[in-house]
N, C-alpha and C positions, 0 to 999 in steps of 0.2 A: 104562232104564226097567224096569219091572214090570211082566211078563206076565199077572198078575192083574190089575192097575187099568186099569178104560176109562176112557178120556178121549175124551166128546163135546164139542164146541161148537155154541154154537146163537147167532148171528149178527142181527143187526135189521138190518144194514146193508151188509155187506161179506162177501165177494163179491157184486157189486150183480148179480149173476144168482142168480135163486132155486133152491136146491134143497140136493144133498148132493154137496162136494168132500172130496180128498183133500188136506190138506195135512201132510207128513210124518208120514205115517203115522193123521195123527187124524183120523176123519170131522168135518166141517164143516158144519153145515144152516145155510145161509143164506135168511132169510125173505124180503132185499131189498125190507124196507119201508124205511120211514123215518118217522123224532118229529117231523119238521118244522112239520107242519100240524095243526092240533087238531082236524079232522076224522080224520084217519090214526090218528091215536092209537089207539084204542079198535079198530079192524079189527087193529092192530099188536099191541094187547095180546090180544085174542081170538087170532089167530093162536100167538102167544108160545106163548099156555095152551096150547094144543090142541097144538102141536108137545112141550113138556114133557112133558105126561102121556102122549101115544104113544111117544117116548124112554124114558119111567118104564116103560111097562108094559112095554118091552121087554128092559131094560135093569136094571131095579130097581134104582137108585141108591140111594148114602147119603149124594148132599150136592148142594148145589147152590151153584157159586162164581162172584160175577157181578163182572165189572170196571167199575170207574167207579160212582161213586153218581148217582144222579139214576132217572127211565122202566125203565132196563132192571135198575135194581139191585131197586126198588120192586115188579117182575114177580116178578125172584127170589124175594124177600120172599113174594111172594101164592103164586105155585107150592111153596115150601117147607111153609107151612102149609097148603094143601091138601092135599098128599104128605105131608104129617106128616118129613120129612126136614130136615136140618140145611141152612141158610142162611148162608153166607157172602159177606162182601162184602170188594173189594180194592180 
């Protein structure tokens, strides 16, 4: 890998314990929400933002890469253009 490039992940789901693991070497925030319910939603996506932009400020990224389309690619989407930073989606 490159000692220059961070690489965070930031999780809705898994590890269903919330907080920040290590896995091989890459920090992990997991929210341990869940899309399930249509009430969760909207606490799920508030949370999302709010974990992005403290990541951003600390971190000052140049992209944002989100797996799977559907809730949490759609996040990506909105955190990108808030952050003014590039969105991609896999």
């Amino acid at each position: 890998m490159h000692p220059e490039v961070i690489i965070d992940v930031l999780s809705f789901h898994y590890p269903e314990q919330k907080g920040m693991h290590m896995i091989d070497g890459i920090q992990v925030y997991s929210l341990g929400k869940s899309f399930q319910k249509k009430y969760t939603f909207l606490s799920s996506l508030y949370a999302a933002c709010k974990k992005v932009y403290q990541m951003h400020r600390n971190n000052n990224y140049t992209g944002i890469l989100s797996f799977w389309y559907g809730k949490t690619a759609w996040t990506g989407e909105i955190m990108g253009k808030i952050l003014k930073i590039k969105h991609l989606n896999y």
